[in-house]
N, C-alpha and C positions, 0 to 999 in steps of 0.2 A: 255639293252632292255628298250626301251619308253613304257608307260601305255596308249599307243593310244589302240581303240577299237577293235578287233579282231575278226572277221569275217570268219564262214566258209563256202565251198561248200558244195552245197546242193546234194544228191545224185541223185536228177533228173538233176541235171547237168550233170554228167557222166552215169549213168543205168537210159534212157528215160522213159525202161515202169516198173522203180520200184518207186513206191511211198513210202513217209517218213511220213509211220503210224505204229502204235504197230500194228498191223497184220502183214505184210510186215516186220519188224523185228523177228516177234518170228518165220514166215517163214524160215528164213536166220539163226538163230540161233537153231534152231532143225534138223540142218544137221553139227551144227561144233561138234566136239571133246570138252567138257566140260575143261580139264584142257589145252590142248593145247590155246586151245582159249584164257581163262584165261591170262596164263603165255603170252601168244602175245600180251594182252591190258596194262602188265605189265612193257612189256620190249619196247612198244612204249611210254608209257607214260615217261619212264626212259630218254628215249632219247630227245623226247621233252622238258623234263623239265628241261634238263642241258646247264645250260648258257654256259658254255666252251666248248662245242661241235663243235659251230661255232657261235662266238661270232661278230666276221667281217662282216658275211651276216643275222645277228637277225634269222637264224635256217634254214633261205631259201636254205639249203645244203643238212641239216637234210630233212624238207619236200619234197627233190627230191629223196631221198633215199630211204622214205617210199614209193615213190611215186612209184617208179621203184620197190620194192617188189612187193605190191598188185595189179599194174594195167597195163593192154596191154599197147602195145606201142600206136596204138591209142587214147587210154582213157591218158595215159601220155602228149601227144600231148595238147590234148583237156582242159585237166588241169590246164596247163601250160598256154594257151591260154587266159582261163575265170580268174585265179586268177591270173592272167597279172605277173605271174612269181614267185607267191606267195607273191606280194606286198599287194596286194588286200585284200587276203582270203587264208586260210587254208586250208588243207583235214585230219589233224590230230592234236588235242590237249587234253592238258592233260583232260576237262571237257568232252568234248566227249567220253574219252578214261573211266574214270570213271563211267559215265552214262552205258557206253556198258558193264562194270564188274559186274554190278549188273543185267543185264538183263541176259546175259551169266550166270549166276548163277543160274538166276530161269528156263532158256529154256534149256540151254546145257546138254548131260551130252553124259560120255564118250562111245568111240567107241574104235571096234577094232581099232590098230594102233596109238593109241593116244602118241606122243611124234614123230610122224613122218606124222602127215594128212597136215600139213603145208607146205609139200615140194609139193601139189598139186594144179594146175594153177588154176581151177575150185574151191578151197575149201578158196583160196587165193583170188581168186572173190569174192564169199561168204560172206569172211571176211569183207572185203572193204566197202559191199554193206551197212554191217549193222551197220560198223563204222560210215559211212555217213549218214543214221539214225537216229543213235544214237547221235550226233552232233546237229542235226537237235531237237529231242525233248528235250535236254539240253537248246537250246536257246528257246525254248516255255516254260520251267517251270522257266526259269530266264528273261521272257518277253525282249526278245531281242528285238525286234521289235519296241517296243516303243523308243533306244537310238535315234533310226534315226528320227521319227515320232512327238516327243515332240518336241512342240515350244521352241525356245531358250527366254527364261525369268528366272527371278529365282524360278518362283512359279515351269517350268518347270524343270529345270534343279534337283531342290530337290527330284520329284517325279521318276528321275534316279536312284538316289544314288545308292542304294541297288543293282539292275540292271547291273552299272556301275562295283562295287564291285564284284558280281560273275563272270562278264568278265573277270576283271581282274586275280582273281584266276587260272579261268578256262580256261585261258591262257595264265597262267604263264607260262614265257620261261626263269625266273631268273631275279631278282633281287638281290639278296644274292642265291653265291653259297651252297648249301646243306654241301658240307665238310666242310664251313665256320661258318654255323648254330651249325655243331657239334663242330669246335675250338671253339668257340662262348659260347657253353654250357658247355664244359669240365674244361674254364676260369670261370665262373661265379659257379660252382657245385664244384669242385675239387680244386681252390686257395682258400685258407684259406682268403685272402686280403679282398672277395666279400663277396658271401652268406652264410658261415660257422661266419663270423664275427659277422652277427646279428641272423644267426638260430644256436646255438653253437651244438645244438644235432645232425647236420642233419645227418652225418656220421653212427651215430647211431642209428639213423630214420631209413634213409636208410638201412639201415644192416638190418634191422627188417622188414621194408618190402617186401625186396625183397630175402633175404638170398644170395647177395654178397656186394659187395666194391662199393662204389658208381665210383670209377677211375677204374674199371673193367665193371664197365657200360658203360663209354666212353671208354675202351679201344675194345670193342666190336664193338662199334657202328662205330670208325673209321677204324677199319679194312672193315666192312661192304659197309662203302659206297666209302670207297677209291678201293673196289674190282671193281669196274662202273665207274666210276666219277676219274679214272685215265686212262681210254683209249680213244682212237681218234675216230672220226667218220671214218676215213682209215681202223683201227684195225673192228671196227664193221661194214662196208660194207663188207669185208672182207670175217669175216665169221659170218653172223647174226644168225647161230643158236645156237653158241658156248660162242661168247664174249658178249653178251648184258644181262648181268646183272644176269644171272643162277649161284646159288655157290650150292654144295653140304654141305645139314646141317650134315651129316652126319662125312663125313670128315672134316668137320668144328669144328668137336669134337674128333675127331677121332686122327686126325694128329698134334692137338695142346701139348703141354707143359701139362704134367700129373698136375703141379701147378693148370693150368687156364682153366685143363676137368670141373670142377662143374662149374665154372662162366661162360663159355660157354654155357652150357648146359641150363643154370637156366635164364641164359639172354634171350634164344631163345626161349623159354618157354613160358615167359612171354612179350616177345613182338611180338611173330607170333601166326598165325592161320592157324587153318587147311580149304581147301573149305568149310567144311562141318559147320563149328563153321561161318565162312564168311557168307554165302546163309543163315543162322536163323540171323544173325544181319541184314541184311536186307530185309530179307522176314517172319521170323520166321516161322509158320507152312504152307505158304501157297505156292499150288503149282503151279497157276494159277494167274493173272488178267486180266480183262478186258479192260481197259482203264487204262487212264495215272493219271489223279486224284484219280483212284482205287490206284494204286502205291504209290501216296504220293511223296514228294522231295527226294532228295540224305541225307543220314545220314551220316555227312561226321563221326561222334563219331565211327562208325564201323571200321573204319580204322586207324583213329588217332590215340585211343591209344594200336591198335596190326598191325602196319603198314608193317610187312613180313608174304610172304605167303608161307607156310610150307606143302610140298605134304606129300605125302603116302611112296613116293619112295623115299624121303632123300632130292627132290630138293626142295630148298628156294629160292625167291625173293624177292626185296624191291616194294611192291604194288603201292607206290605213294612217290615221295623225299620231296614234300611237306608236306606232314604228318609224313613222316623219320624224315625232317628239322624239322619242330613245337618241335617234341618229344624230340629232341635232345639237342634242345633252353630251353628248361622249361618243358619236361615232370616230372623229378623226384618229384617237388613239388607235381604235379597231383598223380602222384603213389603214394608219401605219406600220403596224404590227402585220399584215399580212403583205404588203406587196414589199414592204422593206423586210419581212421577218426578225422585227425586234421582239426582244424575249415580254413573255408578256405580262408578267409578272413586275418587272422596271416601267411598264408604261401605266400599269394599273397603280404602282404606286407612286410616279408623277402625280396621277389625276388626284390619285385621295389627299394629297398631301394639300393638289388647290382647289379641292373642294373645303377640305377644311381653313383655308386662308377665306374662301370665298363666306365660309358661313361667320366667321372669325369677324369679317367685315359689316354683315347684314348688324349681329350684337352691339359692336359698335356702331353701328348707327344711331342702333335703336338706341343707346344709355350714355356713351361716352360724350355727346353732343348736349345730354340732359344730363347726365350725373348728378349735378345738384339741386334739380327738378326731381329727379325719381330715387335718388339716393340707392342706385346700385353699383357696390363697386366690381369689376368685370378683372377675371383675371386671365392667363395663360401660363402651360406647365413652362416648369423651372428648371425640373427637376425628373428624373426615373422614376414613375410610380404618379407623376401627377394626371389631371385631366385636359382633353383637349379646351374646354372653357370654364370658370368658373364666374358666377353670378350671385355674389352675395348683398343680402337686404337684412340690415340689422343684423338680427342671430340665426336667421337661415341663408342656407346656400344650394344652388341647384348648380348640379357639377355635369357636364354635357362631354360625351365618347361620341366623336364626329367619326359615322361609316358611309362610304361612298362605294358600297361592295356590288357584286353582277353576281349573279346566282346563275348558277349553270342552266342552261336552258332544256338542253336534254332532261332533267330535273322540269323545271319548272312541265316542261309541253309533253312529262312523259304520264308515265299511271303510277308510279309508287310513293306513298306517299310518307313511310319510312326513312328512304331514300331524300327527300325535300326537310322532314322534319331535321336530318342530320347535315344536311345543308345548309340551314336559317342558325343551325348550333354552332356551325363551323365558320361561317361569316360576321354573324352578330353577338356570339355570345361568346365561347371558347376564346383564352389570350388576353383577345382585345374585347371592345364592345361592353357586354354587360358584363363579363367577369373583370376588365381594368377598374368598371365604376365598384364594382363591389369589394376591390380590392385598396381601391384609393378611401372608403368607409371604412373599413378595418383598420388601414392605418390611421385615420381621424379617430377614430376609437381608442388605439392603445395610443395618445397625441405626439402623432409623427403628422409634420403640417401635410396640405396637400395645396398645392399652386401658391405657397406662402401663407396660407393661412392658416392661423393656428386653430386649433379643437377648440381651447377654454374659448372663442369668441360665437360655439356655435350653439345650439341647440338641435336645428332638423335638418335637415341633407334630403334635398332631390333628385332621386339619381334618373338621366336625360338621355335616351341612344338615339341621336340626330342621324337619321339617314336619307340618303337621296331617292332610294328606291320607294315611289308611291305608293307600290301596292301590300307595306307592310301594315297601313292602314286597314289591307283587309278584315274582316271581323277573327275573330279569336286571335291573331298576331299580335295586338298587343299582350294578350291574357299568358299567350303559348311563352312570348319573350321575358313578362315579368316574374310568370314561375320560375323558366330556368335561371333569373338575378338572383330570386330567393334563394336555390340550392347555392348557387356559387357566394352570395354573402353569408349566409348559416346565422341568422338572427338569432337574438339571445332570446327574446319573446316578441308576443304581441300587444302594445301597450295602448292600443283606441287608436280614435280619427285615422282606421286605414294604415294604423302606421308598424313600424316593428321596434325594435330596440337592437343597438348594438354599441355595447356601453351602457354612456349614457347619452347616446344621439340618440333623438326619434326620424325611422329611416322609411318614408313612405313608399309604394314599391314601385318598380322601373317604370318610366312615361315611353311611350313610343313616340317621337315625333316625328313627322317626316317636312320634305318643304313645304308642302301646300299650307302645313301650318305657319311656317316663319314667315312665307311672303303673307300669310292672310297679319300676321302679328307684328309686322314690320311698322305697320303704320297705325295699328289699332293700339297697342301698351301708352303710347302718348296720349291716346285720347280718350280715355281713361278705364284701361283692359291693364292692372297690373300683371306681370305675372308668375309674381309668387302665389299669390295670391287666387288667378286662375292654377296653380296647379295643386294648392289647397282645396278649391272649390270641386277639382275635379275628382282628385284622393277619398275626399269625402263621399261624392255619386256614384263613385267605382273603384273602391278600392283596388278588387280582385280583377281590372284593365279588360273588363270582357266590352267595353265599351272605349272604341280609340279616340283619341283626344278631339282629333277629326271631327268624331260624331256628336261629344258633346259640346264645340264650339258650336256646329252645325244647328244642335235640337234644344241645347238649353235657352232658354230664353232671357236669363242675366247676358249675353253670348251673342245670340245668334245676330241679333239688329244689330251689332258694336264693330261689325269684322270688316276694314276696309283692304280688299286686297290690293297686290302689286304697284304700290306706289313707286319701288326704285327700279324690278325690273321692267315694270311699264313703263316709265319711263325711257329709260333705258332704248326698249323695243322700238320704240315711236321713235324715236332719232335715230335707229338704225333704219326704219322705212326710210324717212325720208332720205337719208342717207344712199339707200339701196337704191331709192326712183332717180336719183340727181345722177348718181353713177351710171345707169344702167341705160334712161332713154332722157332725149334732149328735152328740157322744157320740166325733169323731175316726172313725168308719168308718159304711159303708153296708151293707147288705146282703149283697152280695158279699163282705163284709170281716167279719163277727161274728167 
């Protein structure tokens, strides 16, 4: 999926005489069913947000499916029409789907019948009306309006960012699958190799925080999301009231391995909530607003760190996979730092140090096993002043500053978008990040080596800011990160192919890559995706990075047919299922799983 802008129908599109105000919403929602409703923005949001669903047509499958739930055939028609087949525009994503959970919260509450109002055409109207809404005042508290309206300059295009960034979130359709986020975590948390190397307690950190195994944490987590996130969009047309993402907590405890009752239990515990603990994180005592700036933004912290929602009656769901994912990625540092109160600062820098081992490792996969197939020799710093990787081919080298940074969220879920721009400066670029890579140029320039390697063997220099954060992908973050490289390197000129001078290196300007890239590149450079080569090819189509690497693996067509993802931590993930089911219930599966 590309980080082009994402666009939805407005609900005057489809419902002429409903207008898209907080009146007209709390209207629509004081006639749903409180938890039905809930679990419905849950289990659309699950589908939306999984890139395997339908990966072929970027979701346009999925949003025919929702679309034939909630709406007549006429209004289906008409849909189909104005967002010219869902190329266009949307009628359901995950930022809309969020926005209406928190509304549903403070307006719904239950009815007779509740876990069967949804099978009704009128109530399924209803739904629709308020989802389309609800979409609608998501993009007025994240100033949509202005992506289209800003002049294209760069005083313009800066005063996006922020803007650009909650699009991208808020409609996420996958860049890293969620099961992968969790292989992803369970490698970096549970190998000894990664973050137990430089946090040696955590083990027993963890144990302390939470009162189980920190590999019982993921072994939890991947049963969870592999119970959604292994069926077909077939299976859940199917039967949407059954297969989309509803598990029983009850027999989730009940039917497991008498071993792994308490860590089941103690898991659920502490990563779900009940509606009632959900409605006080986002409203606390109030049971009424007026208006929308009454409300205030989305708190995405209310979700993030208790991302399943746990009923009355036994039934769980995963709220949002994007917040599953995050949790999954790096929550355990978070959980220890708060019920242990370790400084947070020492935990942040355990994790980057085995993120960067972690990425340290994917490299060598990819070249140290081929080195004399692909003739790249792969290096690491020596010395003060070098880089997290280096990767030289011949007479070029692409030199790689591994960030594994958290941007403050108040920032990211607030309105300023000053405030974020000096935020993305203070994590990725200032120090470390793009000013170390432009500083390790400067000294290849006046030939002080860098990772052992001397200047006279080079000619062009790649300079690489590996991060974990996906949504730097967003559109203009590569262009916003490789302008401020250019200030902090101070090129002597610009000499063609995209590129600058410094000396007499030619210095092409900063790549953004995040992981979605390295897992899609993991397995594709052997099979014949060089990539010096791609990042030649890409230099060339964009020099000025207003297009992320992302997109042009995604849309170029040398590219797009050559990308085999997640070889190692698919892998990976799959052994931990099986792993998960052997541990968890007798015979390797439950119920749900025959």
């Amino acid at each position: 999926m590309t980080s082009q802008v994402i666009s939805f129908l407005g609900v005057e599109d489809v419902f002429l005489e409903v207008g898209a105000d907080i009146d007209n919403l709390r209207r629509c929602l004081q006639t749903l069913s409180l938890t039905d409703a809930l679990i419905w923005c849950a289990r659309l949001n699950l589908l939306v947000s999984n890139p395997e669903l339908d990966p072929e047509n970027h979701g346009r499958e999925t949003q025919k499916l929702i679309l034939q739930w909630f709406f007549t055939k006429e209004q289906c028609e008409l849909v189909w029409k104005k967002s010219e087949g869902f190329n266009k525009s949307v009628i359901c994503m995950r930022a809309g789907l969020l926005e209406l959970m928190r509304w549903v919260l403070l307006w719904c509450k239950n009815s007779e019948g509740d876990g069967e109002t949804f099978r009704k055409q009128d109530v399924r109207q209803t739904f629709a009306k308020a989802m389309l809404i609800a979409n609608k005042i998501w993009l007025d508290t994240t100033d949509f309006a202005q992506i289209t309206t800003r002049p294209v300059d760069d005083e313009g295009r800066e005063l996006l960012m922020l803007a650009l960034r909650r699009n991208h979130e808020g409609s996420y359709i996958g860049h890293i699958n969620p099961m992968m986020w969790v292989g992803f975590g369970h490698s970096i948390f549970c190998r000894k190799k990664y973050l137990e190397k430089h946090y040696t307690t955590l083990r027993e950190d963890f144990r302390k925080a939470t009162g189980i195994e920190i590999d019982d944490y993921y072994i939890c987590k991947s049963f969870l999301v592999s119970h959604f996130y292994l069926k077909t969009l077939s299976e859940i047309a199917a039967k949407p009231e059954n297969s989309n993402g509803i598990f029983d907590i009850n027999s989730a405890g009940n039917e497991v391995l008498d071993s792994m009752k308490p860590a089941v239990r103690t898991y659920l515990e502490f990563e779900s909530q009940t509606i009632e603990e959900l409605r006080k994180g986002f409203w606390g005592e109030r049971l009424d607003v007026a208006t929308l700036s009454e409300a205030g933004s989305f708190d995405a912290r209310v979700m993030l760190d208790r991302p399943i929602l746990r009923i009355r009656d036994g039934r769980g769901i995963i709220l949002d996979s994007l917040f599953f994912a995050e949790r999954a990625a790096a929550g355990p540092i978070f959980i220890i730092r708060k019920k242990l109160k370790k400084p947070a600062q020492e935990l942040i820098g355990y994790y980057g140090a085995a993120f960067e081992d972690y990425t340290h490792f994917f490299f060598k996969k990819i070249y140290c096993a081929r080195v004399n197939k692909l003739g790249v020799e792969m290096s690491r710093p020596q010395q003060s002043g070098d880089v997290d990787i280096g990767l030289k081919l011949d007479r070029q080298l692409a030199i790689l500053e591994i960030k594994a940074s958290f941007l403050n969220l108040n920032v990211i879920y607030g309105t300023d978008n000053a405030a974020y721009l000096e935020e993305l400066r203070k994590k990725y670029v200032n120090t470390w990040g793009a000013e170390q890579l432009a500083t390790a140029i400067k000294n290849l320039s006046t030939d002080v080596s860098v990772n052992g390697i001397a200047p006279r063997d080079l000619d062009r220099i790649f300079p690489i800011l590996f991060v974990r954060d996906p949504h730097l992908d967003s559109a203009l973050h590569p262009w916003f990160l490789a302008r401020e490289f250019k200030t902090k390197l101070q090129p002597d000129q610009d000499t063609g192919r995209g590129d600058m001078a410094k000396g007499r290196l030619s210095i092409p300007n900063l790549i953004t890559m995040t992981m979605d890239e390295l897992l899609a590149l993991e397995d594709s450079i052997h099979r014949g995706i060089p990539f010096h080569k791609l990042l030649s090819d890409y230099t060339l189509e964009h020099r000025d990075r207003l297009i992320s690497l992302n997109d042009f693996l995604a849309l170029d067509p040398r590219y797009k047919k050559r990308i085999y993802k997640y070889k190692i931590v698919g892998r990976h993930m799959h052994k931990l299922i099986v792993k998960a089911r052997k541990k968890l219930f007798k015979n390797g599966m439950n119920n749900d799983h025959k």
